[in-house]
C-alpha positions in Angstrom: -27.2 10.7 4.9 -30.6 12.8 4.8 -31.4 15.6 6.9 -34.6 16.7 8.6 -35.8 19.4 6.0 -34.4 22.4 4.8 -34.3 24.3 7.7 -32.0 21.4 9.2 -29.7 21.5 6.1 -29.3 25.0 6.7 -28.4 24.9 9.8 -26.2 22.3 9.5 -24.4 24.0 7.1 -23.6 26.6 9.0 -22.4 24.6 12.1 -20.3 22.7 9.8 -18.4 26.2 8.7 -17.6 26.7 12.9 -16.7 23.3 12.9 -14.4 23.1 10.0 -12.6 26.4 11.9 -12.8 24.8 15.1 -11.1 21.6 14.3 -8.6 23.9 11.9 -7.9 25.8 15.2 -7.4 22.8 17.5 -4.9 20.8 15.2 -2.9 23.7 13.9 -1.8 24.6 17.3 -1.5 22.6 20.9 -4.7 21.4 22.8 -5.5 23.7 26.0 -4.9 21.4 28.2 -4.9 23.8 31.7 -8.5 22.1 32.9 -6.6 19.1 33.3 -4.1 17.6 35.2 -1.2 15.9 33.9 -0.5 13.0 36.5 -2.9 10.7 38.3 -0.5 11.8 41.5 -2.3 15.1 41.6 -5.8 13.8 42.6 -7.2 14.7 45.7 -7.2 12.3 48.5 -10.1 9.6 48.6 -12.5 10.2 51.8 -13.1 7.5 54.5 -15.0 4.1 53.1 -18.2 5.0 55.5 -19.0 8.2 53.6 -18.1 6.9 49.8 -19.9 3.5 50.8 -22.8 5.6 51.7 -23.2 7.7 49.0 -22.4 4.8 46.8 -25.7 2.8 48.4 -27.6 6.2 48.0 -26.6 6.4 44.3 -27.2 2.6 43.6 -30.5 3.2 45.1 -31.4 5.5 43.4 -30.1 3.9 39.7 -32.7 1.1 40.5 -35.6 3.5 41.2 -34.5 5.1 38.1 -33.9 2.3 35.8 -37.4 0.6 37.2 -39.7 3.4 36.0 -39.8 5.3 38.5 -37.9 8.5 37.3 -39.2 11.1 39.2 -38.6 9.8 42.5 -35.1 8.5 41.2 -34.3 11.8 39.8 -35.0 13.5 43.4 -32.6 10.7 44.8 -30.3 10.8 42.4 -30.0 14.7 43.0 -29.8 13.9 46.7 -26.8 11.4 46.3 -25.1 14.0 44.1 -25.8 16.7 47.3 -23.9 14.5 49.7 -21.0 13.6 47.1 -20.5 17.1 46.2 -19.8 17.6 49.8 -16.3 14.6 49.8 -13.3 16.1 48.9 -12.7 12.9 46.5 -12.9 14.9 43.4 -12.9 11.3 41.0 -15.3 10.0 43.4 -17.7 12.7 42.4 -17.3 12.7 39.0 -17.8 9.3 38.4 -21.4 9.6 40.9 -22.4 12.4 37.8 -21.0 9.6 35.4 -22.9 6.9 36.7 -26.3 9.0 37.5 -26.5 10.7 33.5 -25.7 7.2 32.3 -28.7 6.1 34.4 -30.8 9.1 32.5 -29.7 8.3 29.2 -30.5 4.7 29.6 -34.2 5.5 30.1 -34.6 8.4 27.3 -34.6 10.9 29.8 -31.9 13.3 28.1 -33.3 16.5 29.4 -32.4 15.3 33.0 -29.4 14.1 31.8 -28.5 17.6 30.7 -29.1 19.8 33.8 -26.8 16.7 35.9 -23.9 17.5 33.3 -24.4 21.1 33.1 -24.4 20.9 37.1 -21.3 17.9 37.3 -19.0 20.8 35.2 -20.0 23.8 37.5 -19.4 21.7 40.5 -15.9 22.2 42.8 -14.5 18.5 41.8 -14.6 19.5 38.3 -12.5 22.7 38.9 -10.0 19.9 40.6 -9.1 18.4 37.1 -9.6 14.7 38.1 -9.4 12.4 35.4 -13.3 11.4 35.5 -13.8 15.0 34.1 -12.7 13.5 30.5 -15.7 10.5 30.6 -17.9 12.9 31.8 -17.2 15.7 29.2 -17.3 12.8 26.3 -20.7 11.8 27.2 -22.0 15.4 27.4 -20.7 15.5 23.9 -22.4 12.5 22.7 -25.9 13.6 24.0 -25.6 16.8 22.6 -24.7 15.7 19.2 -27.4 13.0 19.8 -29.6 15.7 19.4 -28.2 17.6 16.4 -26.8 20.3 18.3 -23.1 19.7 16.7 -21.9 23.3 16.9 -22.1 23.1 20.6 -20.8 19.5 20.8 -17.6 20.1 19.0 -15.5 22.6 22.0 -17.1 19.4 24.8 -15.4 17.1 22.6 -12.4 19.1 22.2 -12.3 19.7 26.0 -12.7 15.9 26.8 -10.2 15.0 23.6 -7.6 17.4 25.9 -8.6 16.1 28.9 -7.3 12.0 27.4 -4.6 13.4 26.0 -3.1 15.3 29.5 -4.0 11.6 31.4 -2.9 9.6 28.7 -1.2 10.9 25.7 -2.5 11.7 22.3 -1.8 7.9 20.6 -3.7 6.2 23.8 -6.3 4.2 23.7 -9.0 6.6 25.3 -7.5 9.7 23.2 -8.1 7.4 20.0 -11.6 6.3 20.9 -13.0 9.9 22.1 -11.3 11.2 18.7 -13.6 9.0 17.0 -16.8 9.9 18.7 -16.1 13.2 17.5 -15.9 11.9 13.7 -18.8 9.4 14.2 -20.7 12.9 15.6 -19.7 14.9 12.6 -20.3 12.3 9.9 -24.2 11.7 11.4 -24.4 15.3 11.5 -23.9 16.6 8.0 -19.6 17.5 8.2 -18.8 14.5 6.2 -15.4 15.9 4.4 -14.1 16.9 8.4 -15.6 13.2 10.0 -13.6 12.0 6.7 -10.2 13.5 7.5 -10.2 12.9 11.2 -11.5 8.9 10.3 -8.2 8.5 8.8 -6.4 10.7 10.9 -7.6 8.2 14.0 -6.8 5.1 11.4 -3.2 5.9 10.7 -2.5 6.9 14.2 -3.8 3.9 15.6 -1.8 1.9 13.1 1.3 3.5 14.5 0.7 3.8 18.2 -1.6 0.3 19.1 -0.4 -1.6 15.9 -2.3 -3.0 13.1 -3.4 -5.9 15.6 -5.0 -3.9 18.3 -8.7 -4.3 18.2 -9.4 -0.4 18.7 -7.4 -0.4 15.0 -9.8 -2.3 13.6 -12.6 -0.7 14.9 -11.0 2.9 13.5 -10.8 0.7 10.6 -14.5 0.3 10.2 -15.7 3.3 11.1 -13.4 5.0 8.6 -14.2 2.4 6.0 -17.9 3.3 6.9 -17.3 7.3 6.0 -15.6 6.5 3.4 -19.1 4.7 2.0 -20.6 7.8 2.9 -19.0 10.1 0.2 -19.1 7.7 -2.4 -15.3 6.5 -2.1 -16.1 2.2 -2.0 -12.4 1.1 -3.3 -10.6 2.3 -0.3 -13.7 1.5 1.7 -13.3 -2.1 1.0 -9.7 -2.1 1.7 -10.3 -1.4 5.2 -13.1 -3.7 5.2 -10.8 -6.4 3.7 -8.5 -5.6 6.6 -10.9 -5.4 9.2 -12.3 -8.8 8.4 -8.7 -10.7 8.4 -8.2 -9.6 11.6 -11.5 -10.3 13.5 -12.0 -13.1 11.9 -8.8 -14.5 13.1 -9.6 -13.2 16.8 -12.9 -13.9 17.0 -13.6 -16.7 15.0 -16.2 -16.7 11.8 -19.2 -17.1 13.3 -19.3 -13.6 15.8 -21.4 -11.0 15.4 -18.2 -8.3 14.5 -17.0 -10.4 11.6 -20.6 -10.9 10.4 -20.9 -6.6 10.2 -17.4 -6.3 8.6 -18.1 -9.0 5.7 -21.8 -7.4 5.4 -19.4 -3.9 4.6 -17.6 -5.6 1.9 -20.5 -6.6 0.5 -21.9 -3.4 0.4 -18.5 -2.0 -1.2 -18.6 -4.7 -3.6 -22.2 -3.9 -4.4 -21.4 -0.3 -4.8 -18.5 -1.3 -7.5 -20.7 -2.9 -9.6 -19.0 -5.9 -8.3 -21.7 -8.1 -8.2 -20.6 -11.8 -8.0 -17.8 -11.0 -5.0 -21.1 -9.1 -3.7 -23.0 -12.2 -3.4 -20.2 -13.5 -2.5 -20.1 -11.7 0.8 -23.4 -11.7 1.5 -23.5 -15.8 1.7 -20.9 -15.7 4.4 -23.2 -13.6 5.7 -25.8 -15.8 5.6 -23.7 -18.7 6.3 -22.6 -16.6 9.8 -26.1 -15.6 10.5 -27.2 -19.4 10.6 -25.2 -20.4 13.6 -25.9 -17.1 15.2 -29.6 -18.0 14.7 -30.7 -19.2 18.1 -29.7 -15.7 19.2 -31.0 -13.4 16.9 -32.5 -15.2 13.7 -32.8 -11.8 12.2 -29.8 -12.0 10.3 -30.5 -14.6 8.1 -33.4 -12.8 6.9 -31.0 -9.3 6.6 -28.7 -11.9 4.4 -31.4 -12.8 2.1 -32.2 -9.1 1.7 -29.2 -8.4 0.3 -28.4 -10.7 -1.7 -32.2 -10.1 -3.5 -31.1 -6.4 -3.5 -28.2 -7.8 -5.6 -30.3 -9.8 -8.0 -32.5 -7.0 -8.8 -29.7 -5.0 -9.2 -27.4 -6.7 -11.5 -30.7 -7.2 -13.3 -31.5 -3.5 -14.3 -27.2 -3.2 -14.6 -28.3 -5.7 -18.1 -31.3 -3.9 -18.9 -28.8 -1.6 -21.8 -28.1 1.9 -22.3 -30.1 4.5 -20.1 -31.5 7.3 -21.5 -28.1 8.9 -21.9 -26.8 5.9 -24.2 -24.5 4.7 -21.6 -24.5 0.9 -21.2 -25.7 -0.5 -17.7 -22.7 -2.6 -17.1 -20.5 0.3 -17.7 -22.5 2.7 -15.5 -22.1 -0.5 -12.7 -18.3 -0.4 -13.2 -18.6 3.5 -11.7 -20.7 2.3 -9.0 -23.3 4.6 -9.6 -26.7 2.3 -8.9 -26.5 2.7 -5.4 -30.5 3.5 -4.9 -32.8 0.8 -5.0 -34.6 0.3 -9.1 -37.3 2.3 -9.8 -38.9 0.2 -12.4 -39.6 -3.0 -9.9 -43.2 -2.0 -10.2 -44.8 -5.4 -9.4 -46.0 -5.8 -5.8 -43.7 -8.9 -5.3 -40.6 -6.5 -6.1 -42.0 -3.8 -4.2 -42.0 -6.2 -1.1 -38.7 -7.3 -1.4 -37.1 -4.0 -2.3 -39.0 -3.2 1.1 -37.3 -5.9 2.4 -34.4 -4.6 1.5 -34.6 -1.3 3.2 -35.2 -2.8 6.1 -31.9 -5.2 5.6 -29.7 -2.2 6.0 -31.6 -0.5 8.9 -31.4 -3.6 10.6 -27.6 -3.9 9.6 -26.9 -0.5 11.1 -28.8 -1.2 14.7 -26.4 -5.0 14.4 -23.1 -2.8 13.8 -24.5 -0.7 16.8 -24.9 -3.6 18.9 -21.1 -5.2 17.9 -19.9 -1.7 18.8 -21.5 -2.7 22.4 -19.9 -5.8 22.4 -16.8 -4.8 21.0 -17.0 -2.2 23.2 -18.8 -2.2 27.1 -19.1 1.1 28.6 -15.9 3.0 28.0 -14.5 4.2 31.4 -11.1 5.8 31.7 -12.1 7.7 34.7 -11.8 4.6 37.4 -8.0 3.0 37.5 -9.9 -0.3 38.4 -12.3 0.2 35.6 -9.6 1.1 33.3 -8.0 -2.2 33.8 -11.0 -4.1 33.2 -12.0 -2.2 29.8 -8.2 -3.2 28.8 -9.7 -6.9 28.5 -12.4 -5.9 26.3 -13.1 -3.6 22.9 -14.1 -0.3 23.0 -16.9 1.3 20.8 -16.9 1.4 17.1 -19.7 3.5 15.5 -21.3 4.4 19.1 
């Protein structure tokens, strides 16, 4: 994981000491959960259809506007919609129109809007009600604002929405378990790698006993656990959870989908990091073999496979060069994984192309896991009961 500088490092380093104390604080002693509610009974009453249909057509209206380039006159409308929905006394209602509208913002890299709408959704009289939207909506303020580096201020808005889950729906539920991971995603793409590690397998082994071992958000906590685990250099437990993730979405999905081709690409890469080279190539042909039916839809991957398994090659190839400089032999340096850059002597402009090649194999391997998080996933809505009970029939987010 690199950081933008030194000024970046630094600051992240000091965030990370907050962040240590503020996740210290949270789990030594019980959530704050008085912003929320504890029972869906307390909600305020919905207003009549007319004024929610309204505002609904105003707010769809406005979305399209939005979403069709036209931001600045969407943004007015948007704001507009908001005015007249701030007005119901349907305090869900609202918070899902401030859902729906910063959702609309993010989705055309307009974060800055997206900001003042949140800012102004938390301020706002159906927030001080508690509903249960307040959770989705205090997530995604989290998300943006980590997004953008700013992980000392995202931690207490994940916290906040972590309490807000947990008061709705108990600390082993599904939404508690998936907004418990955004935070560890957050802090492991932010620099807090040792936290994102403990709370990745504090999120596993809860999962494991609350959903089961076959519940699909257990394998997703799985892989992004597995995928921190990469991160600080720890491959052998990495590929365990790989190893498990890939039994069970392989049985679910089948071989050929896009989740089971980014799980056997992991175990791959942990087998690649080992030293284990053969089981490496291994992998990486069901890879390929996977990417050739998934072809007609994106034919990327079988170009991603071919990557890899070049990156292999060329690796196992300078792991028989012989002793480095230090006098220990390659093969034994393999076996303690520690050739996990790309060679430096592949000099010729052939190598340099494919070691190129390879770079780009793992980029384009980390926007394909983001895109099985999406289809493992949808939007993640706990707010609505009738969205609720639509996201029960599909996965929620990995790594997103």
């Amino acid at each position: 994981m690199t950081s933008a500088g030194g000024f970046v490092r630094a600051r992240r380093a000091a965030a990370s000491v907050g962040i240590v104390l503020a996740l210290g604080a949270t789990f030594a002693g019980a959530i704050d959960t008085a912003a929320a509610q504890d029972s869906p009974a307390k909600r305020a009453p919905a207003q009549s259809a007319g004024s929610a249909q309204a505002i609904t057509a105003q707010m769809n209206n406005a979305i399209a506007l939005t979403r069709g380039g036209k931001i600045d006159t969407g943004y007015a409308q948007l704001n507009a919609a908001l005015d007249a929905a701030d007005r119901l006394d349907d305090a869900q209602f609202v918070m899902r129109q401030y859902y729906q509208a910063t959702a609309t913002l993010r989705a055309v890299k307009r974060d800055d809007l997206a900001e003042k709408l949140f800012a102004r959704a938390l301020q706002g009289k159906a927030a001080a009600q508690s509903p249960p939207g307040n959770a989705d909506v205090l997530l995604s303020y989290a998300i943006l604002i980590s997004d953008h580096a700013r992980i000392a201020e995202a931690v207490p808005l994940y916290m906040k929405a972590i309490a807000a889950y947990n008061a709705y729906w108990g600390e082993g539920s599904e939404e508690s378990l998936i907004a418990n991971d955004k935070l560890a995603v957050a802090l492991s793409a932010n620099g807090s790698a040792a936290s994102a590690t403990n709370l990745g397998r504090h999120n596993f082994e809860l999962s494991e006993k609350a959903l089961g071992p076959d519940h699909r958000t257990t394998w997703k906590l799985a892989n992004n656990y597995a995928d921190m685990l990469r991160e600080i250099g720890a491959p052998a437990k990495a590929l365990e959870l790989d190893l498990f993730a890939i039994e069970k979405r392989a049985k679910h999905y089948g071989e050929n989908h896009l989740n089971t081709l980014v799980t056997v690409n992991n175990a791959g890469q942990d087998f690649l990091n080992l030293g284990r080279f053969d089981d490496a190539r291994r992998y990486f042909r069901r890879h390929r073999a996977i990417a050739t039916v998934l072809a007609p839809k994106d034919p990327t991957f079988a170009g991603q496979a071919d990557a890899w398994l070049f990156y292999t090659d060329m690796l196992a190839g300078r792991c028989r060069d012989g002793p480095d400089r230090s006098g220990a032999a390659g093969g034994d340096r393999c076996q303690r994984g520690e050739f996990r850059g790309f060679p430096a002597h592949q000099g010729s402009w052939a190598g340099r192309r494919q070691t190129r090649a390879a770079r780009r194999a793992r980029q384009r391997h980390a926007a394909a896991r983001d895109r099985a998080c999406d289809l493992d996933a949808g939007l993640h809505r706990a707010a609505s009961g009738q969205l609720r009970d639509q996201a029960r029939h599909r996965d929620r987010a990995d790594r997103c």
